[in-house]
N, C-alpha and C positions, 0 to 999 in steps of 0.2 A: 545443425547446431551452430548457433556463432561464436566466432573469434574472439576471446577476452583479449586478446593481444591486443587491439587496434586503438588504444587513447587518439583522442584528435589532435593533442596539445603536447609539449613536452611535458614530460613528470611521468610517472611509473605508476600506473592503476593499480597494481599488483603486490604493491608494497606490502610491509608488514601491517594488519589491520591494528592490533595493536601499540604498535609505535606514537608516540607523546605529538600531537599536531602542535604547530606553530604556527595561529591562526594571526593572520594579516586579515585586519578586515577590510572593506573594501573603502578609498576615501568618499569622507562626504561630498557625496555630485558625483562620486564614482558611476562606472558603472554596475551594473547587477551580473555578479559572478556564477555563472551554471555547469554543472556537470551534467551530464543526460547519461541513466541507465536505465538501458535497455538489451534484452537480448536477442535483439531484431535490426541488423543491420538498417534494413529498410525505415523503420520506425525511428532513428535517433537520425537518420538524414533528414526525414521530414521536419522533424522538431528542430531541427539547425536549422534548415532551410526558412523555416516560419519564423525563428528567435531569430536568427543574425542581421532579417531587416528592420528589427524593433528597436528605436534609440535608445541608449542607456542599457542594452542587454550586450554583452557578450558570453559567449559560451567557452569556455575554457580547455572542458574536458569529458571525455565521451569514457562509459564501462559498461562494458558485455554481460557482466556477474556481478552480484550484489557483493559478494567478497570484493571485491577490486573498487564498487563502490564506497563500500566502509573505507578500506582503505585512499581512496584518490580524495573523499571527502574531508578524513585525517589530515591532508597536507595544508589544510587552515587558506586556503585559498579560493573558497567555494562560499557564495551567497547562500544558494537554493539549489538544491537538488534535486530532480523530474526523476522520481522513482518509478519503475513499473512495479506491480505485484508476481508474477510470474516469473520466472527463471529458469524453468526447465529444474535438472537434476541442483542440489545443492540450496544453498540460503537463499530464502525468497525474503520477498521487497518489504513487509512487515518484521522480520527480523533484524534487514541491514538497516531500517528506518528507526527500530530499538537503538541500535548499536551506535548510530552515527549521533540521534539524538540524546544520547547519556553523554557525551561530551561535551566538557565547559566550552563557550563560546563554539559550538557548532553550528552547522549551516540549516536552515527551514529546509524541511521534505513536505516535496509535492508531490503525492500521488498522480500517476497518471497513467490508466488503465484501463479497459477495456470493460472488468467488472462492477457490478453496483449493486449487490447482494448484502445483507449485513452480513456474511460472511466472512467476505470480503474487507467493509468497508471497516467494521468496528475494530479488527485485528489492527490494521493500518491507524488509523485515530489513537486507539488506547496506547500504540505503540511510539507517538510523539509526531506524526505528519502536522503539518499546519495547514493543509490543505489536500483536497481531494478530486481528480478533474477525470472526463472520460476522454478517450483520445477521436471521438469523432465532435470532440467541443471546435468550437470555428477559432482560425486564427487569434482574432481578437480578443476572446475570451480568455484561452490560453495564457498568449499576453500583460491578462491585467491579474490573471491570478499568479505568476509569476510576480509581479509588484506588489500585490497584494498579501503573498508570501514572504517576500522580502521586507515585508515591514513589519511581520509579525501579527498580520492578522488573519483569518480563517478566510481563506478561500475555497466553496464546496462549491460541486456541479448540482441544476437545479435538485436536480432526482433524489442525491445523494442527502441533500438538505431538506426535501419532501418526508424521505425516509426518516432522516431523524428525529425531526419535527410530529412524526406520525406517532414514535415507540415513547415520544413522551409525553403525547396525549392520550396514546391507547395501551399503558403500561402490562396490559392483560395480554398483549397476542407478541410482547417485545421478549423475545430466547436469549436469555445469558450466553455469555460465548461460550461453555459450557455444552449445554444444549442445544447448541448454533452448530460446535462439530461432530456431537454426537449423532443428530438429524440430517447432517451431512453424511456422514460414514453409511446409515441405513440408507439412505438416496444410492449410493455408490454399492450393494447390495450385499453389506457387512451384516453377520449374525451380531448379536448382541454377545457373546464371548470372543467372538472375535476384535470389535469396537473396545472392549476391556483388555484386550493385550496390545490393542494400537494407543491407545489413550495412558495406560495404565493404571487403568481403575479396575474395582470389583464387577464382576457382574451385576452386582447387584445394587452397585452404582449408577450402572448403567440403564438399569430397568426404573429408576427411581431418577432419572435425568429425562429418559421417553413420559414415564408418566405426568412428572411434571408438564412437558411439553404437551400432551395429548390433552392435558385439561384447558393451557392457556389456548392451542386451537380449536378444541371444541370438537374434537373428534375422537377415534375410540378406537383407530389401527396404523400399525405403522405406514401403509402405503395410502392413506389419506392425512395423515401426517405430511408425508411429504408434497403430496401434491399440494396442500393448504398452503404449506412453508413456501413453496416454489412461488405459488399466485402471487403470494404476497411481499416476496422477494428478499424474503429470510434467509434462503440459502439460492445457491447457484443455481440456471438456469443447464 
């Protein structure tokens, strides 16, 4: 498990997540301010190593835990944020991406992940990211969806944007997020009372969340359910 200790920059990752930011933005011709969280040592080197030869980027600040991201992001000296989904125990990357993006004058969250399920993807989106990338994008790509982000506008990896583009043409086979964690939790081989005490729904919420689902895939059991879901990249692989 990695180290939250380790910022790459002076400033305190750790801070109170709550405390009032005092966001400096960055000057015009500045350059492009980043923090990288990850809880993969390895993975936030690469990502420096790749950003720090790109002009007009400097990276600032590195967090191990999405807590310490909420917070390093608060300190108003952050462009863009390289969020992963993932964290291991505690707040994951669609929550600190809530948190950071309810903030006046906050920084753009760039998803950057390894996942590309809508699972996944629509948590992250409906949560405030301004963009969405996998981490075996090339250098370059990377790169320009970082500026791409910093200016405010939607930067996705192609896939992610295939997907999208798919649930708004084929509105019939597209799972609320809803039905996205419920079809999840059966994948993970949850009884339907048990999905209702992790969820905090009825049972019979829950049976009328599958059904709904089982009509938009077109099938008639939970374990073809999932496998349909999987093909199609509804839920996680």
């Amino acid at each position: 498990m990695a180290d939250n200790t380790d910022p790459a920059v002076p400033g305190d990752a750790n801070a109170n997540a709550d405390a009032p930011g005092d966001p400096t933005p960055s000057p015009p011709g500045g350059p492009i301010r980043l923090l990288l969280a990850d809880d993969h040592p390895v993975v936030r080197a690469g990502l420096r190593a790749v950003l720090e030869t790109e002009p007009g980027i400097v990276v600032m600040a590195e967090a191990a835990t999405a807590e310490a991201a909420v917070a390093r992001a608060a300190e108003g000296d952050i462009d863009v944020v390289l969020m992963d989904l993932q964290f291991g125990a505690g707040m994951g990357g669609a929550e600190a991406t809530a948190r950071i993006t309810a903030r006046t004058g906050a920084p753009r969250v760039l998803i950057v992940t390894t996942y590309d399920s809508d699972a996944d993807t629509l948590p992250a989106i409906e949560a405030g990211a301004t963009g969405y990338l996998l981490k075996d994008a090339h250098p370059e790509e990377l790169a320009a969806a970082v500026r791409t982000a910093a200016a405010g506008r939607t930067a996705l990896a192609p896939t992610v944007a295939d997907r999208l583009m798919n649930r708004l043409r084929s509105p019939a086979v597209a799972l609320t997020r809803r039905e996205t964690e419920v079809l999840t939790l059966v994948a993970q081989g949850l009884s339907n009372q048990a999905i209702a005490r992790r969820l905090h729904l009825t049972e019979g919420t829950v049976k009328s969340h599958l059904a709904r689902t089982y009509t938009k895939l077109g099938v008639d059991s939970r374990t073809a359910a999932v496998a349909t879901a999987t093909d199609l990249g509804l839920i996680r692989r």
